[in-house]
Structure formats: C-alpha cells, structure tokens
C-alpha positions as CSV (number, residue, x, y, z in Angstrom):
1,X,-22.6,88.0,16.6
2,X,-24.2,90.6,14.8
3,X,-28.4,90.0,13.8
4,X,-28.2,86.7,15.9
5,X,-31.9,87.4,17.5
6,X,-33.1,89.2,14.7
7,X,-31.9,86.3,12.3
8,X,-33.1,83.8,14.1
9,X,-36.6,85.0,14.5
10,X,-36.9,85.9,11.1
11,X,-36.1,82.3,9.9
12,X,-38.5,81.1,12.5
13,X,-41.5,83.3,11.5
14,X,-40.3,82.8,7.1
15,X,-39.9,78.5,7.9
16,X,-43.5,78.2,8.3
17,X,-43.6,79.1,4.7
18,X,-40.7,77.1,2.9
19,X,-42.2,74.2,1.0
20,X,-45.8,75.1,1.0
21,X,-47.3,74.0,-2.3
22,X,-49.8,76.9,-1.4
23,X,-49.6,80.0,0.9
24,X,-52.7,81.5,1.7
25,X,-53.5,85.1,2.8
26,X,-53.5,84.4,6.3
27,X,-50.5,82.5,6.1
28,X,-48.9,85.7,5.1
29,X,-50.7,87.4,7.8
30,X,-49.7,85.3,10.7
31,X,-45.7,85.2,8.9
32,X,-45.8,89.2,8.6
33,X,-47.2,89.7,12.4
34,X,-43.6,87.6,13.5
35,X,-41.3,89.5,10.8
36,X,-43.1,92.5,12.8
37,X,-42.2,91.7,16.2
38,X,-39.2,90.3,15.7
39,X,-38.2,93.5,13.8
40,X,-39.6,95.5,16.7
41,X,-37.7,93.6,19.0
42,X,-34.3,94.6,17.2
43,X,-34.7,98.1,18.1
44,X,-35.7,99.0,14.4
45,X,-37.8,102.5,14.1
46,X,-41.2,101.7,14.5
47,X,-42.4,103.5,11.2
48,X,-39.7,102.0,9.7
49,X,-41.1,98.4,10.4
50,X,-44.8,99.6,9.2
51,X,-43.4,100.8,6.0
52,X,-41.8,97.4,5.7
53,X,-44.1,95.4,6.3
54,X,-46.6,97.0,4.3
55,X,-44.6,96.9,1.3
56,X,-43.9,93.1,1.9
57,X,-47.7,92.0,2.6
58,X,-48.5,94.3,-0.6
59,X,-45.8,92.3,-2.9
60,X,-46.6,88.5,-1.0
61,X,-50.4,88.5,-1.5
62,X,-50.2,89.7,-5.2
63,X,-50.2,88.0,-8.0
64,X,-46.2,87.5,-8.8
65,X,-46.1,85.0,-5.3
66,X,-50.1,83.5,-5.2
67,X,-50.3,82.4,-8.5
68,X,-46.0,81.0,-8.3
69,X,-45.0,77.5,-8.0
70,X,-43.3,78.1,-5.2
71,X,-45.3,81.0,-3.2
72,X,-43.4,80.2,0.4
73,X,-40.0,80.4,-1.9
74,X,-41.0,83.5,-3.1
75,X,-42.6,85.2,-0.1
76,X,-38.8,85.2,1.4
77,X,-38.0,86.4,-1.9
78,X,-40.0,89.0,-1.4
79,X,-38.9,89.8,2.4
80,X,-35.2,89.5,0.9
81,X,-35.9,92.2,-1.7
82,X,-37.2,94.3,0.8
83,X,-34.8,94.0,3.3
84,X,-32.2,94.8,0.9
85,X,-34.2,97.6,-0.2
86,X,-34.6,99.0,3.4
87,X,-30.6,99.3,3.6
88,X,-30.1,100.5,0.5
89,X,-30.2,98.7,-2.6
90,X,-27.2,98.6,-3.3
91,X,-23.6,99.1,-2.1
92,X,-23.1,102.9,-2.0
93,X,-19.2,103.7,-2.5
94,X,-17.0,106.4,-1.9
95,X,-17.0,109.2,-4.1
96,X,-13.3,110.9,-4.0
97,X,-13.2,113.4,-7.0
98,X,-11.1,116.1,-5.4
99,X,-7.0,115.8,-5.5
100,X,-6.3,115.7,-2.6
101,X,-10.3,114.3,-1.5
102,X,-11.0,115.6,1.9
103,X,-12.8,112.8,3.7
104,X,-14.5,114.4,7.3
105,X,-15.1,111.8,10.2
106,X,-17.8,113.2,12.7
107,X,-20.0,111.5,15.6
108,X,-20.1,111.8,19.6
109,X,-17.3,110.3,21.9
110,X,-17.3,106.7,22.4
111,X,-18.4,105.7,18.9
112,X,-14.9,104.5,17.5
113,X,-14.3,107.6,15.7
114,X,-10.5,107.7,15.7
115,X,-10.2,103.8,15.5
116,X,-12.6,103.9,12.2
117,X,-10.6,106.6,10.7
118,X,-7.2,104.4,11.0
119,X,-9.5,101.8,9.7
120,X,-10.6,104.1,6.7
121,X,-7.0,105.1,6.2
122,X,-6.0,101.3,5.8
123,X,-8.6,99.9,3.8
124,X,-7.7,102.7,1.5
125,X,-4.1,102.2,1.1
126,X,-4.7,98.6,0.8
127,X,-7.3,97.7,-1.1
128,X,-7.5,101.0,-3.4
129,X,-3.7,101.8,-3.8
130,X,-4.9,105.4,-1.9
131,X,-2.3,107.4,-0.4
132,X,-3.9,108.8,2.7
133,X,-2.7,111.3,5.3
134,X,-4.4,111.2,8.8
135,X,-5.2,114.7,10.4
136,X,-5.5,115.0,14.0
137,X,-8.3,118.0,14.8
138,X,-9.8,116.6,17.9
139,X,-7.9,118.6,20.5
140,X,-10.4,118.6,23.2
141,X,-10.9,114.3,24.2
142,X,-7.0,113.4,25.9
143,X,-5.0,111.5,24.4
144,X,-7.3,111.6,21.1
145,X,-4.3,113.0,18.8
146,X,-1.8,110.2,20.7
147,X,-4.0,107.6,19.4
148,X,-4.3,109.0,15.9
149,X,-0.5,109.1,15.8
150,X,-0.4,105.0,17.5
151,X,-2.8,104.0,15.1
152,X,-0.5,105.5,12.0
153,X,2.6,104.0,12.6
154,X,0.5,100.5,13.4
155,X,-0.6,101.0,9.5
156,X,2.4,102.8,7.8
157,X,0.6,106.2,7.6
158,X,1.7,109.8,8.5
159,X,-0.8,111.5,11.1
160,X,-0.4,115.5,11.0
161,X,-0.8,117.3,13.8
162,X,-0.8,120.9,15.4
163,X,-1.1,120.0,19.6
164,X,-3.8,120.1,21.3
165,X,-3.6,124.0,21.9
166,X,-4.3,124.6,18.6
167,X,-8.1,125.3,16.4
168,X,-9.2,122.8,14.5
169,X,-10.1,124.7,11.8
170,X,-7.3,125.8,11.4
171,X,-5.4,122.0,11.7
172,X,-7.6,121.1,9.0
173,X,-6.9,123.7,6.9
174,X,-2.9,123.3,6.9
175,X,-3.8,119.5,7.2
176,X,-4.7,119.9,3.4
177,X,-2.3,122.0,2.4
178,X,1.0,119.4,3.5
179,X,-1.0,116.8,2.1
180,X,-1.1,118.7,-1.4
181,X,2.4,119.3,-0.5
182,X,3.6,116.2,0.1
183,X,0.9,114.3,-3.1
184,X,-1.1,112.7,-0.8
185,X,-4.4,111.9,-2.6
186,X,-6.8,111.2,0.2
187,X,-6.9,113.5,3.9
188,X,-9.2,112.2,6.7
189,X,-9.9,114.4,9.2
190,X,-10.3,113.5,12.9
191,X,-12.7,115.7,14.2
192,X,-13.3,116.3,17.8
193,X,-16.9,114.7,19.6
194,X,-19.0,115.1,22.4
195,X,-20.7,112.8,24.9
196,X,-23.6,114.1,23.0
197,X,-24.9,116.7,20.4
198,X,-24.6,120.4,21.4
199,X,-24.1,123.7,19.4
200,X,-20.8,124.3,20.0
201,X,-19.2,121.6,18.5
202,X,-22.1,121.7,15.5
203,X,-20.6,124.8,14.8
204,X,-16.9,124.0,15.0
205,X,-18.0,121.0,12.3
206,X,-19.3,123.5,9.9
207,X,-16.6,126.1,10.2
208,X,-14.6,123.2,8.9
209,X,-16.8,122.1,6.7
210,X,-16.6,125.6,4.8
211,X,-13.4,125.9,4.7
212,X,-12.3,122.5,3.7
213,X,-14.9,121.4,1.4
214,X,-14.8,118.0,2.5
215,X,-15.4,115.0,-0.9
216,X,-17.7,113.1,2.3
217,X,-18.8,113.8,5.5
218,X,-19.0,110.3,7.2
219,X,-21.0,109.6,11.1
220,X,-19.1,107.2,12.9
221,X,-22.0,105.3,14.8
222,X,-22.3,102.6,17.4
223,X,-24.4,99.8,16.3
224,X,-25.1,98.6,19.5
225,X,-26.9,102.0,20.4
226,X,-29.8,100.5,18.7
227,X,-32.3,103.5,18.0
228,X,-29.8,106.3,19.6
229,X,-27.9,105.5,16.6
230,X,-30.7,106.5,14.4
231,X,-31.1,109.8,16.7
232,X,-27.9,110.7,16.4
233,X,-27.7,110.1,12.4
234,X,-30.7,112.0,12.6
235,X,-29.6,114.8,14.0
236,X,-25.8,114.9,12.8
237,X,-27.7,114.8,9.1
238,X,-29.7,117.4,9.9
239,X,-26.8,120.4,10.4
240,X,-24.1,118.8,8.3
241,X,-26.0,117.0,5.3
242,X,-24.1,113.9,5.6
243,X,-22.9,111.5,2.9
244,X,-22.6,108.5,4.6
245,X,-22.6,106.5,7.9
246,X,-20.1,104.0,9.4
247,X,-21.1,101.6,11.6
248,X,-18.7,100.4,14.3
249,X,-19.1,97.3,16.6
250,X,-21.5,95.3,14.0
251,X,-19.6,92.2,15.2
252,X,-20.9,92.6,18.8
253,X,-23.9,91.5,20.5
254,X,-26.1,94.2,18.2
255,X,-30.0,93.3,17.4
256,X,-29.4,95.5,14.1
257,X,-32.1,98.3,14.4
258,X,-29.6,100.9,13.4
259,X,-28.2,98.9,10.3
260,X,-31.9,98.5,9.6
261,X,-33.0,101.8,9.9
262,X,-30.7,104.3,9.2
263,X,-30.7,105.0,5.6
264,X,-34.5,104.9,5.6
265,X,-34.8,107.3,8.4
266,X,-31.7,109.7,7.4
267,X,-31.7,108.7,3.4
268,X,-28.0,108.5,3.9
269,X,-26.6,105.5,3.1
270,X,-24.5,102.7,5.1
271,X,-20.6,103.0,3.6
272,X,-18.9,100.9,5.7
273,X,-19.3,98.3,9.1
274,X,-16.7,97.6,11.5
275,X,-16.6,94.3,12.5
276,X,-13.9,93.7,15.3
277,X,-10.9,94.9,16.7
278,X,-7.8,94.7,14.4
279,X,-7.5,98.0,11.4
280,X,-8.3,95.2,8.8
281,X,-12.0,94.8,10.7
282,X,-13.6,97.3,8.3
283,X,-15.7,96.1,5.6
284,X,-18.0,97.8,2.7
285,X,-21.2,97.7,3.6
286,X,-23.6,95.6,0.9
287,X,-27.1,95.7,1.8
288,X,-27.8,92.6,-0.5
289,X,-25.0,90.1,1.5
290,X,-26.7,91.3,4.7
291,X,-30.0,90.6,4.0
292,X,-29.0,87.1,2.7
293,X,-27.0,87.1,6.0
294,X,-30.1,88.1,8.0
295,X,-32.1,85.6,6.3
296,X,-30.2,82.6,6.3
297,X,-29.1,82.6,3.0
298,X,-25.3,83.1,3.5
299,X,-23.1,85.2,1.8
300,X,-20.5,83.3,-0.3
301,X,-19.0,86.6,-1.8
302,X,-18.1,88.1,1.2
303,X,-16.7,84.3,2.0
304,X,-15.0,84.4,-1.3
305,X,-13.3,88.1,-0.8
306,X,-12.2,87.2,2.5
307,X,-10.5,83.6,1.4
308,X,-8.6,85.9,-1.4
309,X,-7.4,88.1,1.0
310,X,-5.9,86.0,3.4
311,X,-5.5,82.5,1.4
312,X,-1.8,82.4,-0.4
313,X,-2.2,81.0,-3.4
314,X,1.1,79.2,-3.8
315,X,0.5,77.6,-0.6
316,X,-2.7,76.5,-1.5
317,X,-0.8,74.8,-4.7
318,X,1.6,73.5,-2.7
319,X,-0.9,71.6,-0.5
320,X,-3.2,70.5,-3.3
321,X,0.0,68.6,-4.5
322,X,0.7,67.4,-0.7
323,X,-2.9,66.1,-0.7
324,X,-2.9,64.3,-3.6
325,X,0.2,63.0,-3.1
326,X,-0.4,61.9,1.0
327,X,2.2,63.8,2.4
328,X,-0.3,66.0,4.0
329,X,1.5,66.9,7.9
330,X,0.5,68.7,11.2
331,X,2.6,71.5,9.8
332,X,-0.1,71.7,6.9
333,X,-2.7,71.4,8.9
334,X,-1.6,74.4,11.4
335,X,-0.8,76.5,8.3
336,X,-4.2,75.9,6.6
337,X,-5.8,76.6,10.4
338,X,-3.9,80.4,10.9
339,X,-5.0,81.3,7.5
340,X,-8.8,80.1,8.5
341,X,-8.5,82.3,11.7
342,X,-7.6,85.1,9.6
343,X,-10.6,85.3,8.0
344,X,-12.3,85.8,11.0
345,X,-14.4,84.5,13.8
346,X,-15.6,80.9,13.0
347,X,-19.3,81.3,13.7
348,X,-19.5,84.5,11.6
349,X,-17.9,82.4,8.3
350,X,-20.4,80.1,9.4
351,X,-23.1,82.1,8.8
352,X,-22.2,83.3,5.4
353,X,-22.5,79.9,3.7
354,X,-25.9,78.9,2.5
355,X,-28.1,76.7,4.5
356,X,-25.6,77.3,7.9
357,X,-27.6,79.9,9.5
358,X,-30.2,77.6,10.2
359,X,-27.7,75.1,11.4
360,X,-25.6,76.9,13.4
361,X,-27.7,76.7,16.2
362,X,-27.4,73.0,16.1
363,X,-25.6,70.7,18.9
364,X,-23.7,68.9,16.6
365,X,-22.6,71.8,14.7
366,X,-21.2,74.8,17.6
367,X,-17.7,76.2,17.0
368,X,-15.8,76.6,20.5
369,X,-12.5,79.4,19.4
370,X,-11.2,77.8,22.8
371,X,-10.5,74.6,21.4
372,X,-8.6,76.3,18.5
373,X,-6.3,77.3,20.7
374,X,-5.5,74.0,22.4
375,X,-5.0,72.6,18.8
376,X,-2.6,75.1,18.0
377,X,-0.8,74.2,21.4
378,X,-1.2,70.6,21.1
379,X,0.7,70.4,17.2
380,X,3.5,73.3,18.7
381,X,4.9,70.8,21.1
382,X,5.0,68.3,19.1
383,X,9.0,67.8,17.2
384,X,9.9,68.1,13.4
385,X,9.9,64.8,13.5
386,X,6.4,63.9,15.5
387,X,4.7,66.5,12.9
388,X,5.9,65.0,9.9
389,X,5.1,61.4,11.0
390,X,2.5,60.9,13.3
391,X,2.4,57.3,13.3
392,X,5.6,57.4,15.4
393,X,3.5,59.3,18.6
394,X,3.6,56.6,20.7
395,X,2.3,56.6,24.6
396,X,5.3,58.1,26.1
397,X,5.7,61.1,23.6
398,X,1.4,61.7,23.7
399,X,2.1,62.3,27.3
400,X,5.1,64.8,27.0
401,X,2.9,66.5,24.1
402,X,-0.3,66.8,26.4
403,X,1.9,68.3,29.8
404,X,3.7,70.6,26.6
405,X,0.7,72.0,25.8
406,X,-0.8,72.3,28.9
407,X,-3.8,69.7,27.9
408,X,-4.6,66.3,28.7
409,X,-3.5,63.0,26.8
410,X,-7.1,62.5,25.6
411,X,-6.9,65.8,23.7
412,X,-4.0,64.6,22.1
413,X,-5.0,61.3,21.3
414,X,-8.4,62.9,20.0
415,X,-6.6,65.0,17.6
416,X,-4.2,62.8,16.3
417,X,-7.4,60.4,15.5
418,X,-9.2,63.5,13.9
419,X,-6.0,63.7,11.6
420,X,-6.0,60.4,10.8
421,X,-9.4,59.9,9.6
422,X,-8.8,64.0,7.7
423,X,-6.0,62.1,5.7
424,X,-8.2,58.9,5.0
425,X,-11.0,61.0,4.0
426,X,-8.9,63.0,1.6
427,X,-7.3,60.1,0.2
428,X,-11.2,59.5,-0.8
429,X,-11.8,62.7,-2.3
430,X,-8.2,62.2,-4.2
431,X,-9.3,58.9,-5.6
432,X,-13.0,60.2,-6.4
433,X,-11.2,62.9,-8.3
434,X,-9.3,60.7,-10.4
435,X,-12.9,59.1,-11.7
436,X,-12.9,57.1,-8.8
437,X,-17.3,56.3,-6.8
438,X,-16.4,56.0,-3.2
439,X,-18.6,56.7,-0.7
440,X,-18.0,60.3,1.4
441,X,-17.8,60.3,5.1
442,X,-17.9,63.5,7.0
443,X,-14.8,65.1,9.2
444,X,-15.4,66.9,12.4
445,X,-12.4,69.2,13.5
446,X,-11.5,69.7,16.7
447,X,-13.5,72.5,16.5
448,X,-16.6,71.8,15.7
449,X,-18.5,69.4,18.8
C-alpha cells in the first residue's frame, strides 16, 4: 500500500509527542531527526527533506505550539501543514479553456502512459460530462495504438488513428481537426516514449507541441521509481514546461519520495494518482487527504466520494428498512459486500478513517482479501431458500455448502455464527435508535482476524 513505511515511521517518530502537557526543544529535536530519516528513507530529494524540516522545527519551537495547550497536538499540526504544503497546498485541477482542449500525455516507456490516458479519458466522461476523443500518436512502441484502440471500446470512447507508418505530428494535427469535426470537447494525445530521455523524441514532443497548442502537457510517472521519478519530471519540465504530473502505481509497494518531492523540485503540480488496475483507478490528487493519510489521520472525504460512487442509494433504503424490520438475508449481506469491494482494497479504506492508521498494523485488526473470496463462495452455494432462512442450515446442508464452495464445514459454521451475532447486534442498534440504552458489542467479519 502506498506510504506504508513512510507512514508508519512518521507516526512512530510524531507519537512521542501526542499527549505531552509540555514539548520541549529537544523533544522537537529528537522528533524532527526521525521525520528526517524516515523521509530520507522514502527516497524523498535530499534538499527537499532539509527544506522541510527546517520549516517544521522553525514553526514547532515558536511561539504558536510552545506557549499551546496542546504543543504535541500541534507540532503534528504543524508537520501536517507542511506536508500538505510540500505537495502542493491545494488540489490543482484541470484547466480546459480551448473547444476542443488539447490535453498532451508525455513520459518514457513503461510508465503507464497509454493506460493513464484511457484513465484520463474515463474520469472525464464520467465524472465531468466531457466528451473526449483518444488520439493514437505513439507509432514507434508495438502494439501501443492496438492498446489505445482496446482501452476505448473498454470505456465507450473513439480512439483516432493514422497506422503506425504515419508522423505524429501530423496524427495530432488531423486528430484535432475530426474531433472539432465531430464536437468532441476534450482530445488526448498519446504520444510516443522512450526507455529513457533523448533528443529525438524531445523534439518530436515539441513539434507537436507547436502545432497543437496543447490546454496541458501532463508527465505520466511511475511512483515506484522513487527519485528517477523526480529526474525524469525534472528533465521532461525542463524542454516542455509542463503543467502537471500523473502518478501511476501509487497503490503499489511505493515509499512515496516522488509524490513528496515532485512539485517542490519541478514546481509543477501533482493532477492526478493512479491507484490500481481497472480505468476507474484514477483519482485527483489532494495534497491535504494525503498528508492526513500519511499521518494517520484518515481521509473521510475521499471515503465519502468513494461510498457515493459505488453505494446505490435505493438499495441502501431498501436495507435500512430490512434492518429495522429483521429481514436482513445472506443475499443482503453479499450485496452490501460487492459494493464494499468496489470501493477498493480493504486495507487502503482502512487507512482513510481516522485513528485506523495506527491500528491497522494491529493483530486483531488485519484484513485477509482471501477470505472475502471464500465468503462470497460460501453464501453462492447456498439455495434461495438456505439464504433467506439460515436457521434451517442444518448439518447435512453445512456439509454440501462447505464441498460447494470448496471450503471446509468450519468456515461455514463460522460464518453463519458471524451472521447471526451481525443480526443480533443490529437488532441492538435498531432498538437504541428507537430511544432504546443497550449496551454495544462489536462484530468481526469474516474478514477481519
């Protein structure tokens, strides 16, 4: 998950701190010498960390957190602020003023370049209503245009292209033109890479470029390149005065240096993160919900965006009736566990609600996607019947359920426990809503060991 280490280490070093009636300078010292290692050790630009940390010791051993209530509180205040300043401040959006806007995708082979623009091209038609038109002008990687053109009918999106025996200048250029044709507002422009920076494709970017006059010039960047993504931002910046960066494969095993340094190093800011597999896996990027991320702090608006998204409302009607009324089934249950899993991986909406980060790492709290699985295969052989009444599972039926689902009678008679004590315990809530003082008791799912 992306910022594990880094997240972890930070907490550690910032914990010290949290509940200190009074924080001295060298407790800032001795907390600012871990934020520095552990920022070090995350592959973030070394002057970057200086700056950093300069600016945070500057702020914690002033006057606004020595003479506070709460000076550990406000020391990770402080190291929050800074973060989010380090990233950016503030979400930096889009900026499409052109009709059609010409959006150029640049950055060396093996980034995700082609993936992020069907990405691009799909979060615009969804979430913004855009009507986008995907050209193809990377004619030198094989197969690059075939993937363009897979990737558009996955989404619903035309992909123009020339072949791959044509320029690319010139595949941009008519690439504009049918999509003024044919009143497509946005064009994004596949251009082609290289395993790494040279002059000839520099100057194939910029011919485009100039004759295109592109709304943004977005670097597609691998996260997990650590400081080579800087480099390359760096560089990329330096012949093409970028607007943006995208960084792909922020869901992977990243320690977040290029997330953390880029926009100080390049003043261009993070646009967007891709964060997995599937075209929906492309988010904004807001420096604030990352540093609470980072930190610890979770990120319930991201958690909140995501439930909207994938979270049908008149189902969720439907079941708040069921639950109040007990008639709450398996059937439920497996509906209300698809539209969990669409949200995402399990440890990551973990760590966007507050006070989970530190817990995550926690034996009784570690969320096994395996086991999600085997619930999913457990309640799918079950009958109509068995899923709508439970109580009727007897031995015999437990062991055709378990050789089914290709898991053991134990697993079945562990999850048919957990859903009975889920129904009790929501009976509880039911009755507390209706004035009702009984006492909670937790729920594990089968998830969650």
């Amino acid at each position: 998950m992306a910022f594990e280490g880094l997240s972890e280490r930070l907490q550690s070093a910032l914990q010290k701190l949290r509940g200190k009636g009074k924080v001295s300078e060298a407790d800032v010292k001795e907390a600012m010498r871990e934020v520095r290692l552990a920022l070090l050790e995350a592959d973030v630009n070394y002057k970057v960390v200086k700056d950093f940390i300069a600016k945070v010791r500057e702020r914690a051993v002033g006057q606004e957190v020595l003479k506070s209530l709460t000076p550990g509180q406000q020391v990770i205040k402080v190291v929050n602020e800074e973060l989010t300043r380090l990233m950016g401040g503030e979400q930096s959006k889009l900026e499409l003023k052109s009709k059609p806007s010409v959006i150029m995708m640049v950055g060396l082979q093996g980034a995700g370049k082609t993936t992020t623009t069907g990405k691009l091209a799909h979060y615009l038609s969804k979430k913004q209503n855009r009507r986008p038109l995907l050209v193809a002008a990377d004619v030198y990687r094989p197969a690059a245009i075939r993937q363009l053109e897979v990737l558009g009918e996955q989404i619903g999106l035309p992909v123009f292209s020339l072949g791959d025996k044509e320029n690319p200048v010139r595949i941009a250029e008519e690439g504009v033109a049918r999509a003024k044709e044919e009143g497509h507002d946005v064009v994004l422009i596949d251009t082609a890479g290289r395993l790494h920076i040279d002059e000839n494709m520099m100057d194939e970017l910029k011919a485009i470029r100039e004759k295109v006059k592109p709304d943004e010039i977005l670097l597609v960047v691998d996260a997990m390149t650590g400081q080579d993504a800087v480099n390359v931002a760096e560089s990329f910046n330096r012949e093409l005065e970028l607007t943006g960066v995208v960084l792909t494969k922020l869901d992977g095993d990243t320690r977040g240096g290029a997330a953390l340094s880029v926009k100080a190093v390049t003043d261009r800011p993070v646009k967007f993160a891709g964060m997995g597999e599937k075209v929906d896996a492309l988010e904004p990027f807001h420096p604030d919900r990352m540093a609470s991320r980072i930190l610890g702090m979770g990120d319930v608006l991201t958690l909140i965006e995501k439930a909207q998204a994938n979270v049908d409302e008149e189902k969720a009607r439907a079941l708040e009736k069921k639950i109040r009324t007990q008639q709450f089934t398996f059937d439920d249950f497996l509906d209300q566990l698809e539209q969990v899993r669409n949200m995402g991986p399990l440890d990551e909406l973990l760590g966007m609600m507050p006070g989970m980060g530190q817990m995550k790492g926690m034996k009784n709290l570690q969320v096994d996607e395996k086991q999600l699985t085997k619930v999913e295969a457990i309640i799918r052989s079950m009958t109509r019947e068995e899923k709508q009444q439970p109580e009727i599972i007897n031995a015999s039926r437990r062991k055709r359920i378990a050789a089914g689902s290709g898991t053991t009678v134990q697993d079945v008679n562990r999850l048919i426990k957990q859903f009975t004590d889920m129904k009790k315990m929501m009976k509880k809530f039911s009755a507390m809503s209706k004035g009702g003082k009984k006492k909670r008791r937790g729920f594990r799912f089968p998830f969650m060991q």
